[in-house]
C-alpha positions in Angstrom: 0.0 0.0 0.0 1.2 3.9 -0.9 1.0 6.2 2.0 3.1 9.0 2.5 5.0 10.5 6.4 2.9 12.8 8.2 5.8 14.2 9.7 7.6 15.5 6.6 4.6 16.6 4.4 4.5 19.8 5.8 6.0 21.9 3.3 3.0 21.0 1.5 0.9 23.5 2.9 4.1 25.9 1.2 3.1 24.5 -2.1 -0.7 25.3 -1.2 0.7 28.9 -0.4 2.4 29.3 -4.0 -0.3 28.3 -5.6 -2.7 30.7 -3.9 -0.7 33.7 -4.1 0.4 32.9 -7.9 -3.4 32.8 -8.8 -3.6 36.2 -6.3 -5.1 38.0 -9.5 -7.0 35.5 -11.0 -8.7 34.5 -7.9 -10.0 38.5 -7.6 -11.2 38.8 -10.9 -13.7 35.5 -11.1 -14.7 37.0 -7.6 -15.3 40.9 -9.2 -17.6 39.4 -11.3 -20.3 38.7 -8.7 -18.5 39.2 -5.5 -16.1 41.8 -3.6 -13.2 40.9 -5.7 -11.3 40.4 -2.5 -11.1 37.2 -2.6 -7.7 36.0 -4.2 -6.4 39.3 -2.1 -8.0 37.5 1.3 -6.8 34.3 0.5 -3.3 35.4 -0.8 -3.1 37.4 2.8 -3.7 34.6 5.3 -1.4 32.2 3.1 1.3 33.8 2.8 1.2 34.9 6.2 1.5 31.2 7.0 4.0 30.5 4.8 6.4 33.1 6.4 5.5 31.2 10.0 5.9 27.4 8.9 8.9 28.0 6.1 12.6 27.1 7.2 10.7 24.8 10.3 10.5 20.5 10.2 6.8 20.5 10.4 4.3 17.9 10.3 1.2 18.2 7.5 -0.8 18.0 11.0 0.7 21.1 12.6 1.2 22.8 9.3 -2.8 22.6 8.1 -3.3 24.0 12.0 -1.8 26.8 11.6 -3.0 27.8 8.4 -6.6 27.0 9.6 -5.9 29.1 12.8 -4.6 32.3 10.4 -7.5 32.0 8.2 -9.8 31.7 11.0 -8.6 35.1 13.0 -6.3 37.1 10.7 -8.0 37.3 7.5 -11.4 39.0 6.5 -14.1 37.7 3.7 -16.6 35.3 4.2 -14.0 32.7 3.0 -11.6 32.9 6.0 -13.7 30.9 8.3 -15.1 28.6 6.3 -11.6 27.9 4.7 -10.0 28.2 8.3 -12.7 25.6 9.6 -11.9 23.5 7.1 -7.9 23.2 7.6 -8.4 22.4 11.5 -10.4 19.8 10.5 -8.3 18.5 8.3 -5.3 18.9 10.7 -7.3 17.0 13.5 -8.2 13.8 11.6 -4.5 12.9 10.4 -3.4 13.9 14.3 -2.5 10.9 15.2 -1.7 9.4 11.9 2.0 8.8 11.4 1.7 7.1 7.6 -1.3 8.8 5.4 -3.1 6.0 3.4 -6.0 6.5 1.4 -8.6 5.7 4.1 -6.4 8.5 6.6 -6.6 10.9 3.8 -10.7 10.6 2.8 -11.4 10.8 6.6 -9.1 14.2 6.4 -11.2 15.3 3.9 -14.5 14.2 5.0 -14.0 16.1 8.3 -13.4 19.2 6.7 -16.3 18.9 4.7 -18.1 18.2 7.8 -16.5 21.5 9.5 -17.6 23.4 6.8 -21.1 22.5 6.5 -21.5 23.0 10.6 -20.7 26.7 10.2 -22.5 27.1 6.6 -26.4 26.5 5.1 -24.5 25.7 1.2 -24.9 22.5 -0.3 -24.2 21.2 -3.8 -25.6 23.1 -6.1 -25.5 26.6 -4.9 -22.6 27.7 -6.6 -19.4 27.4 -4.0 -16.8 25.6 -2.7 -18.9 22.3 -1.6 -19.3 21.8 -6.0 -15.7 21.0 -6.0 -15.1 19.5 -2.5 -17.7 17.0 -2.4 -17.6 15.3 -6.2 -13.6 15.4 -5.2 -14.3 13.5 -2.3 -16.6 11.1 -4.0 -14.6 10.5 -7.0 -11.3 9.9 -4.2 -13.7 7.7 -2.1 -15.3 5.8 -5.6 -11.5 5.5 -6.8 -10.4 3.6 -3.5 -13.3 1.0 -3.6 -12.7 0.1 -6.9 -9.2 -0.9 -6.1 -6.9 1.8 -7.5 -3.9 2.9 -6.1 -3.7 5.9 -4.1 -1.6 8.0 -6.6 -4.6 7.1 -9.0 -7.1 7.5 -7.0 -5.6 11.4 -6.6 -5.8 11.8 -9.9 -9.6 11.2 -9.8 -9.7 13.8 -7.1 -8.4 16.0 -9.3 -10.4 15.6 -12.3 -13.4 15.5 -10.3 -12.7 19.2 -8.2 -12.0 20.5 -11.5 -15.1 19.8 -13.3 -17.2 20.6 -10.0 -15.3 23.9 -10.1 -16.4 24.4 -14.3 -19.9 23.3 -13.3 -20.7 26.2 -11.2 -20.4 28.3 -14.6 -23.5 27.1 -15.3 -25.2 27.6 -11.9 -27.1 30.1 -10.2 -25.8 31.3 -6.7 -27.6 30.7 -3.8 -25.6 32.0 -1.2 -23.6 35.4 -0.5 -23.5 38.4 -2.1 -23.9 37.0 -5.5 -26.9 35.1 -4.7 -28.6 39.0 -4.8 -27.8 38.8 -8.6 -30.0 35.6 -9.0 -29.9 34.7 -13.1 -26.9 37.5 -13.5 -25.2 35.2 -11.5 -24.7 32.3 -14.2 -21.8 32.2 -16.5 -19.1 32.8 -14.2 -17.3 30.2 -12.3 -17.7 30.8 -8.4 -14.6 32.2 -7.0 -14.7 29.5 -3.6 -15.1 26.5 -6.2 -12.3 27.8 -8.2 -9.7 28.4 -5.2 -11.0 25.2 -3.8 -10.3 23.3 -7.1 -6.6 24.6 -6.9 -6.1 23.7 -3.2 -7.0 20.3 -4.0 -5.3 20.0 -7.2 -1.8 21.3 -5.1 -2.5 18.9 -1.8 -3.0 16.0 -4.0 -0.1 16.4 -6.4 1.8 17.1 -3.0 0.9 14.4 -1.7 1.5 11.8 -4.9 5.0 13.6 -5.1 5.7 12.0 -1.3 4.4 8.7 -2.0 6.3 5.2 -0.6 5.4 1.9 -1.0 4.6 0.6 2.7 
């Protein structure tokens, strides 16, 4: 079985970091469309802050995703931070006392931050945010493990999956937030939570197939 150290994955939350700040711009403009435009700003802020904290330290992808939940949680501002921040501790919490991450470890990380994030929110699929690349993600991951693939596989699933949940909310009306005033005006721009969340997952899971050993 593939699983990769707890204990040395967490310069992945660094790659999450690069990722976020590098699509800084992008992130705004989807978000100007039908939002505040703040939100690759926000979410370039409370990354990077964490970055300069965890970078140059030995840290586990436990205490890592901790303190990137707890700076998104209290130091930034949007609508995004707590729901984002939420979902990180969760994360962090279910691989706590996981020293090898297999495939089962890393579905239950994800399935608790999904759970974090709908305790603080109403969304569900559908409604044109982050949950229409989170969940299909997680599905595809969990679908890709019962049918016997390997993890690496089973990450690229992931993947593919977040990415076309992200491309679906094009097509979608919001139904929460400050877009969810425009109602039909709303359709025919990808939501700017799905999109960030799409890359997030994209980065952990490419992180984490880049650390893989055969147990």
């Amino acid at each position: 079985m593939q699983t990769f150290a707890n204990a040395t994955a967490g310069s992945i939350v660094l790659e999450l970091a690069d990722t976020i700040i590098d699509n800084r711009a992008y992130l705004s403009e989807i978000d100007g469309k039908i939002g505040d435009g703040d939100h690759g700003v926000n979410m370039a802020k409370g990354f990077g802050m964490t970055a300069e904290r965890i970078r140059g330290r030995d840290m586990s992808l436990t205490a890592a995703l901790d303190t990137l939940g707890t700076v998104l949680m209290t130091e930034i501002g949007g609508s995004m931070g707590p729901l984002y921040g939420v979902m990180f501790i969760q994360f962090s919490e279910a691989i706590e006392a996981v020293a090898d991450i297999d495939p089962k470890a890393f579905a239950n990380m994800l399935a608790n931050g999904l759970d974090g994030i709908q305790s603080i929110g109403a969304a569900k699929v559908g409604d044109k945010t982050l949950l229409d690349a989170l969940v299909p993600a997680l599905a595809a991951f969990n679908a890709a493990n019962a049918a016997g693939l390997s993890f690496a596989d089973a990450l690229d699933a992931l993947i593919e999956a977040a990415e076309k949940g992200r491309d679906s909310t094009k097509a979608m009306v919001a139904k929460i937030g400050r877009a969810s005033r425009l109602g039909e005006r709303s359709v025919g721009v990808l939501d700017a939570g799905a999109t960030s969340c799409a890359l997030i997952l994209r980065t952990m899971a490419l992180g984490a197939k880049a650390r893989l050993t055969a147990a």
